[in-house]
C-alpha positions as CSV (number, residue, x, y, z in Angstrom):
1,X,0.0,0.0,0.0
2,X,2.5,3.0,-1.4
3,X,0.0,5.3,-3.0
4,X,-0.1,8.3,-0.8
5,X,-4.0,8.9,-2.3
6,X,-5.1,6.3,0.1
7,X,-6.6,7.6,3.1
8,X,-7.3,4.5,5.5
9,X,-9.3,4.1,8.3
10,X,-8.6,1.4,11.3
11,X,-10.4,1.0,13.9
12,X,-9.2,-0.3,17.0
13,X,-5.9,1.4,16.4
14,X,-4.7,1.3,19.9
15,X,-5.2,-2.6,19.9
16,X,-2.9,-5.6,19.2
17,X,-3.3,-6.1,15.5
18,X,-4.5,-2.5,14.7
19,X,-1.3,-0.5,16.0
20,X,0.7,-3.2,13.9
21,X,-1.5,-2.5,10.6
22,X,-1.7,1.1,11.3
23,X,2.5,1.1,11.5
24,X,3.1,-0.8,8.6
25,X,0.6,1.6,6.1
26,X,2.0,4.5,7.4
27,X,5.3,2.7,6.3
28,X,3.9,1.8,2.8
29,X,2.6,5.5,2.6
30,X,-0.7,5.8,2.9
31,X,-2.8,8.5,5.4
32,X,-4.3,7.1,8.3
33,X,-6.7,7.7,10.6
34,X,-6.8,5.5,13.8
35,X,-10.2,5.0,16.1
36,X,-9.8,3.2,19.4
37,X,-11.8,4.1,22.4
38,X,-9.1,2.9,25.0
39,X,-11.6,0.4,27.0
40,X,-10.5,-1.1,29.9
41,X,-10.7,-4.4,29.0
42,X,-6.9,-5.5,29.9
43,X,-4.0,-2.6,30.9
44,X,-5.1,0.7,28.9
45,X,-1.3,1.7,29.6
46,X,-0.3,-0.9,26.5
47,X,-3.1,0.5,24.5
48,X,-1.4,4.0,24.8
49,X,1.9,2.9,24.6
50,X,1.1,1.8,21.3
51,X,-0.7,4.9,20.2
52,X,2.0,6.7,20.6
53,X,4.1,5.1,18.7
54,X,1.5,6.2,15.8
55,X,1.2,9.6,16.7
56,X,5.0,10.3,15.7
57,X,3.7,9.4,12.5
58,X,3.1,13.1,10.1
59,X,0.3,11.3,8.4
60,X,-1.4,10.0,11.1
61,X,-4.6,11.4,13.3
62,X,-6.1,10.1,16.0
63,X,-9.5,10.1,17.4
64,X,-11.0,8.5,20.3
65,X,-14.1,7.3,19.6
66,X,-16.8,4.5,20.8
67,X,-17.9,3.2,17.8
68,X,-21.7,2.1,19.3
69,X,-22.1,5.8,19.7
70,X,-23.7,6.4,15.8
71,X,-23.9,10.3,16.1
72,X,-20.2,10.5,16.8
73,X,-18.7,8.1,14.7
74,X,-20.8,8.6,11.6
75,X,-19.2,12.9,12.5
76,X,-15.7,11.0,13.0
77,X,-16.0,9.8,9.1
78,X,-17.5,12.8,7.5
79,X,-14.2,14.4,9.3
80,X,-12.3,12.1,7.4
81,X,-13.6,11.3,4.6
82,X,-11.7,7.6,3.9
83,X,-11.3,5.7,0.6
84,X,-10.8,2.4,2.7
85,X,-11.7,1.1,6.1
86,X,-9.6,-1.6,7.7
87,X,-12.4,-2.5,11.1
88,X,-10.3,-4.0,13.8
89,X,-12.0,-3.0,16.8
90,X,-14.3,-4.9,18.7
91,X,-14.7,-6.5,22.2
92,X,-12.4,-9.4,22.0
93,X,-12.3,-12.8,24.4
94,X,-14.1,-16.0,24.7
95,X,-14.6,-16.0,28.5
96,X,-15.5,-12.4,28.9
97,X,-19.0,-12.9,27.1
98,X,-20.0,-14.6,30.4
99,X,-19.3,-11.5,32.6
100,X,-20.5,-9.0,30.2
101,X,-22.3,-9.8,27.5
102,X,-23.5,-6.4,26.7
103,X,-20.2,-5.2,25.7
104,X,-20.1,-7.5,22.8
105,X,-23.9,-6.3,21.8
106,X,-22.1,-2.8,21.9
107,X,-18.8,-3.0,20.3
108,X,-19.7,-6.2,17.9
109,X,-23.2,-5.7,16.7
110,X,-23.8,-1.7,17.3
111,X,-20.5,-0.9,16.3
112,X,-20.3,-3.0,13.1
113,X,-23.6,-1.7,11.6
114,X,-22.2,2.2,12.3
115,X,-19.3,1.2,10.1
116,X,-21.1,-0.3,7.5
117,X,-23.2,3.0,7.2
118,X,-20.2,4.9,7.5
119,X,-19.0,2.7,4.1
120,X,-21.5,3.2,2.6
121,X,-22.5,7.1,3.3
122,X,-19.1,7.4,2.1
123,X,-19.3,5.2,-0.6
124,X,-15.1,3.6,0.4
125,X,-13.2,1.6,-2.0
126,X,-12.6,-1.2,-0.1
127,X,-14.5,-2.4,4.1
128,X,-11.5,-5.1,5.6
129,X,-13.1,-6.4,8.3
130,X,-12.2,-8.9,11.5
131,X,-14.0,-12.1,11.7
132,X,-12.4,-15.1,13.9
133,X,-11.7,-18.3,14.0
134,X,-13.8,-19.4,16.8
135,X,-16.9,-18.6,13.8
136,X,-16.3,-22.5,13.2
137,X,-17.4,-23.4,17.2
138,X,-18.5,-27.0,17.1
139,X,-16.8,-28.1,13.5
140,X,-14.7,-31.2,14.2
141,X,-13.7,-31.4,10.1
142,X,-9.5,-30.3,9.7
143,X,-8.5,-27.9,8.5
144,X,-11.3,-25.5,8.5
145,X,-11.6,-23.6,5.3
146,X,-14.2,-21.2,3.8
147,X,-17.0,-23.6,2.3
148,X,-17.5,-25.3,5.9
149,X,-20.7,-24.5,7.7
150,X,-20.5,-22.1,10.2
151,X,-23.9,-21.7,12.2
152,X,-22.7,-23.5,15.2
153,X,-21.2,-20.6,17.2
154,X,-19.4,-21.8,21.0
155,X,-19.3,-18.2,22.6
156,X,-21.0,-15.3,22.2
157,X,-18.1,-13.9,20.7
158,X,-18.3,-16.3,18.1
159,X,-21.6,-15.5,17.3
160,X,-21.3,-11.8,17.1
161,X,-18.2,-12.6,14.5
162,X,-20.8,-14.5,12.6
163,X,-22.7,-11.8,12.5
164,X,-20.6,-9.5,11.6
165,X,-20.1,-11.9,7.9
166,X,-23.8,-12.0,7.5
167,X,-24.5,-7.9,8.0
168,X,-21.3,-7.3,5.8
169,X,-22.7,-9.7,2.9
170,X,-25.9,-7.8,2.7
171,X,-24.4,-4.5,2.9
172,X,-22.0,-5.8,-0.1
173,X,-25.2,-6.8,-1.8
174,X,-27.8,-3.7,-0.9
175,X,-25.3,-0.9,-1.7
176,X,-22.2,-2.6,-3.7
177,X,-19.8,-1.8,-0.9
178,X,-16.8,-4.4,-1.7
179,X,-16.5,-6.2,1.4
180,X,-14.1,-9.2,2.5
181,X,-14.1,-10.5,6.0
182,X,-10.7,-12.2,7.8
183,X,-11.1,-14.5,10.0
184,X,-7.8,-14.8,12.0
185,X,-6.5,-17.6,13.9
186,X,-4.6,-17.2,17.8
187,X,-2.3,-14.4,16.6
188,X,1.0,-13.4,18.7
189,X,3.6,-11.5,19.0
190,X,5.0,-8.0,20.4
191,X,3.0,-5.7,21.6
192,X,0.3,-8.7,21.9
193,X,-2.7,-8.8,24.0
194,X,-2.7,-9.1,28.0
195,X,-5.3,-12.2,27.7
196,X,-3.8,-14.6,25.4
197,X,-1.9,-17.1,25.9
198,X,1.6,-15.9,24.9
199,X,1.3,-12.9,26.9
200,X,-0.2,-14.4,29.7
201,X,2.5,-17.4,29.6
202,X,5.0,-15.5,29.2
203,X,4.7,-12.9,32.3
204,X,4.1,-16.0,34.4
205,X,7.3,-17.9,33.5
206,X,9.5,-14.8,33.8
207,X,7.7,-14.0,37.5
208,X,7.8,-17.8,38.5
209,X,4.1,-18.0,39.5
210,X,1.6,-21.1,37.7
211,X,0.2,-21.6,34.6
212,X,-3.6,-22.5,34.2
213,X,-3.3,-25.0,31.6
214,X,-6.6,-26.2,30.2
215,X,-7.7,-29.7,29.3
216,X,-4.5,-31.4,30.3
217,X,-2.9,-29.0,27.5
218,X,-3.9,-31.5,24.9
219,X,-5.9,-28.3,23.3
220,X,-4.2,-26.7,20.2
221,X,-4.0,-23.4,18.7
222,X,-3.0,-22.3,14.8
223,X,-0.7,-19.8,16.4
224,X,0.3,-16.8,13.6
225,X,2.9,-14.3,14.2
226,X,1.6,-10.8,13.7
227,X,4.1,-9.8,11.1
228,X,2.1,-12.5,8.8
229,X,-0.9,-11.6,10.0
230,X,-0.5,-8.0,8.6
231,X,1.5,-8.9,5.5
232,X,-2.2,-10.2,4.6
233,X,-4.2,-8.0,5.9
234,X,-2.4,-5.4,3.5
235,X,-2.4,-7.7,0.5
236,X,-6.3,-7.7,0.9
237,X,-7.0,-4.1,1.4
238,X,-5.5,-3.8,-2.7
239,X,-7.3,-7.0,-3.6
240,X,-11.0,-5.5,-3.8
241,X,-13.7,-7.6,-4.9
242,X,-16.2,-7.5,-7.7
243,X,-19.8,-9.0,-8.0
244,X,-18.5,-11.9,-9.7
245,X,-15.2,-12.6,-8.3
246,X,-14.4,-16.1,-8.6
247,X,-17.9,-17.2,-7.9
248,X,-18.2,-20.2,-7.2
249,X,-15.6,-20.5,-4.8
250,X,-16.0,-20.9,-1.2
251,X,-14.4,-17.2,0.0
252,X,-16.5,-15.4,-2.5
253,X,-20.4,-14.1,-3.0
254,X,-22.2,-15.2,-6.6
255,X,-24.0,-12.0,-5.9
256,X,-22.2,-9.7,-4.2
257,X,-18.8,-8.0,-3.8
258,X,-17.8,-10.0,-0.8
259,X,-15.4,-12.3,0.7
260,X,-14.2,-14.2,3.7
261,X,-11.0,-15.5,4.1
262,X,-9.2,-17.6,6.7
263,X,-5.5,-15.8,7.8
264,X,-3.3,-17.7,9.6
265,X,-0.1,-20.2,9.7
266,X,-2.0,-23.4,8.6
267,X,0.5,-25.5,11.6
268,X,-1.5,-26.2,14.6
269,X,0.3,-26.6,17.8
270,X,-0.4,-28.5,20.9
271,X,-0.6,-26.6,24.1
272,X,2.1,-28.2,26.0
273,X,4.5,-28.4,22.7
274,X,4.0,-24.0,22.7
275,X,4.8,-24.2,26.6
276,X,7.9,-26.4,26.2
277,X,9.1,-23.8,23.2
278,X,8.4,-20.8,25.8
279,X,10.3,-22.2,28.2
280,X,13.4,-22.7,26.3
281,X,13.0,-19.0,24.9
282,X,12.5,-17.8,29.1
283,X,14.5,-20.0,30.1
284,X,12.3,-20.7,32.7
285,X,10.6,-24.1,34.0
286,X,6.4,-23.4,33.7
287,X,4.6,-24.5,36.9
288,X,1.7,-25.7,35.8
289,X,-2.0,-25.6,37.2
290,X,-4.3,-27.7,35.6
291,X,-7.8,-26.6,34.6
292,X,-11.2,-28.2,32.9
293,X,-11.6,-26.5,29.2
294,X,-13.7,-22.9,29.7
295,X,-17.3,-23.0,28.4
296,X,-17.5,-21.1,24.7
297,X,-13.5,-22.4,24.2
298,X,-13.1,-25.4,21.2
299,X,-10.6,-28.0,21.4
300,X,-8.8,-27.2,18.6
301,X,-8.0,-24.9,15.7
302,X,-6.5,-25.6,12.6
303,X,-6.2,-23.3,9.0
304,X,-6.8,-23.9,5.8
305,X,-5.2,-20.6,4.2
306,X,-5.3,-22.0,0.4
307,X,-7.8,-19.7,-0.6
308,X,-5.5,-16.5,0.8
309,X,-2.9,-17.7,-0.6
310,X,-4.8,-18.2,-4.5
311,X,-5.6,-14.6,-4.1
312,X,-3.1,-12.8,-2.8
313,X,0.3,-14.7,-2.6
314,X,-0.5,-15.3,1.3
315,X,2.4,-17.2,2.5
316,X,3.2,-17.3,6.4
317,X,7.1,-17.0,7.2
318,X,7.3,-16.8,10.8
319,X,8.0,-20.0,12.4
320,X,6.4,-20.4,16.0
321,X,10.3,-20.6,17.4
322,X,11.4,-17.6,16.0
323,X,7.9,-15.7,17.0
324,X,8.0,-17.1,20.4
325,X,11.6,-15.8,20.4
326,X,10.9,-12.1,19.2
327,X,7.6,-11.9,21.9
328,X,9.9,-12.8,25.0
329,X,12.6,-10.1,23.7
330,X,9.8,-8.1,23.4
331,X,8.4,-8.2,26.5
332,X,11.7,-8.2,28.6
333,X,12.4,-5.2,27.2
334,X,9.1,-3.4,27.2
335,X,8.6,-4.4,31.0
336,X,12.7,-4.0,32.1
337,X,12.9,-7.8,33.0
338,X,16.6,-8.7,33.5
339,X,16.2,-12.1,34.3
């Protein structure tokens, strides 16, 4: 994404993955505006440490903003007039739809439908949304891909994901907005969120307190570093599509301009085989806690990223022991860990 005329939208630009896409545009070029409203959902400190790192940025400007507030947000876009909107921002977690459901309702549902009338008041190029993994909930068939049924949601989460592909295909269908949906699988790294895994793991090896480990760590995560993860999600944003885009194929519409894809490394990992590589990157022994599977979580994920890869070159390079390696430097360096 190098042509400066691009002026790009991403929401949830304080977040994990939307600081990292933000970065690497204003890299390529492009103008950005970033919307995040700083919730308190884990450590807001990380969330502004990673705005700033944006704000040094000439072509960056950023607004805080709730997107379920529709007055504010549709004012937010007429400010900023985007060709493209990259939607990132949403209230994440499995486990956290039992506490508070409504802020799923809020962020996932309320938000969404504001940014789909903000494409298409606007009339964008291209809507790049977040979907997730966990859409698949009770599918036992490996490796999920695209054409596999999806209407068996674990976790509110999961459903509100779901519905976020439904709402974007009729959108895409009402009003020709082009519209492709990413559903992204356990992603890692620096900079990563508080309540995964790798961060959670990782904090609790270097302080020597225990690990909850779930289900006798025989579950297992696709695990994809976030430098691959935003390698795609720019390759998409250029890749916009058209009424009849490869129809019949499973990541594409026969009747609108809409797709989903899966993004991720395709190399599922057993729990206790991502513990033992955290370990050696630590060098700390985990003490381990075990705990009965969460309700909402799945046993397993596993992606099928051949359809990503047909339409955009999408080819994960960042091997689980070299990501692993990068997120404990990270972190030991973000939090002053010496040991």
């Amino acid at each position: 994404m190098s042509n400066e005329s691009h002026h790009i939208v991403v929401t949830g630009a304080a977040g994990f993955i939307g600081a990292a896409v933000a970065e690497r545009l204003l890299h390529d070029g492009a103008r950005v505006t970033g919307l995040d409203n700083f919730n308190s959902y884990y450590d807001v400190a990380l969330k502004e440490a990673r705005w700033s790192r944006l704000t040094r940025h000439a072509r960056f400007t950023g607004q805080r903003v709730d997107l379920a507030d529709k007055a504010l947000t549709l004012a937010t876009f007429n400010t900023a007039q985007p060709t493209h909107i990259i939607h990132l921002a949403a209230q994440a977690g499995v486990r956290y739809g039992l506490e508070n459901p409504q802020s799923y309702v809020d962020s996932n549902l309320s938000g969404f439908v504001n940014i789909l009338e903000a494409s298409r008041i606007h009339k964008v190029r291209h809507l790049v949304f977040a979907s997730s993994s966990s859409v698949y909930g009770a599918n036992q068939t490996v490796p999920f891909s695209e054409d596999q049924n999806v209407d068996h949601p674990m976790s509110l989460y999961a459903a509100t994901k779901r519905s976020n592909e439904l709402l974007a295909h009729s959108y895409a269908h009402l009003f020709k907005i082009p519209c492709t949906g990413l559903r992204f699988f356990t992603v890692y790294g620096p900079w990563g969120r508080p309540d995964m895994a790798p961060y959670k793991f990782t904090a609790r090896l270097l302080a020597g307190t225990p690990i909850d480990v779930h289900h006798g760590g025989h579950m297992r995560r696709d695990f994809t570093f976030i430098d691959d993860i935003v390698e795609g999600i720019v390759r998409v944003v250029s890749h916009i599509p058209g009424a009849d885009d490869a129809a019949p194929s499973p990541d594409s519409s026969p009747v609108a301009p809409y797709r989903v894809f899966n993004i991720g490394r395709g190399e599922p990992v057993e729990l206790m085989d991502f513990i033992r590589t955290l370990e050696k990157h630590t060098g700390q022994k985990a003490n381990i806690n075990p705990v009965p599977i969460q309700p909402g979580e799945v046993e397993g994920t596993w992606c099928d990223t051949s359809a990503l890869e047909r339409a955009v070159g999408y080819k994960p390079k960042i091997s689980l022991d070299e990501g692993l390696a990068k997120t404990v430097a990270w972190f030991r360096d973000f939090y002053k860990i010496k040991t």
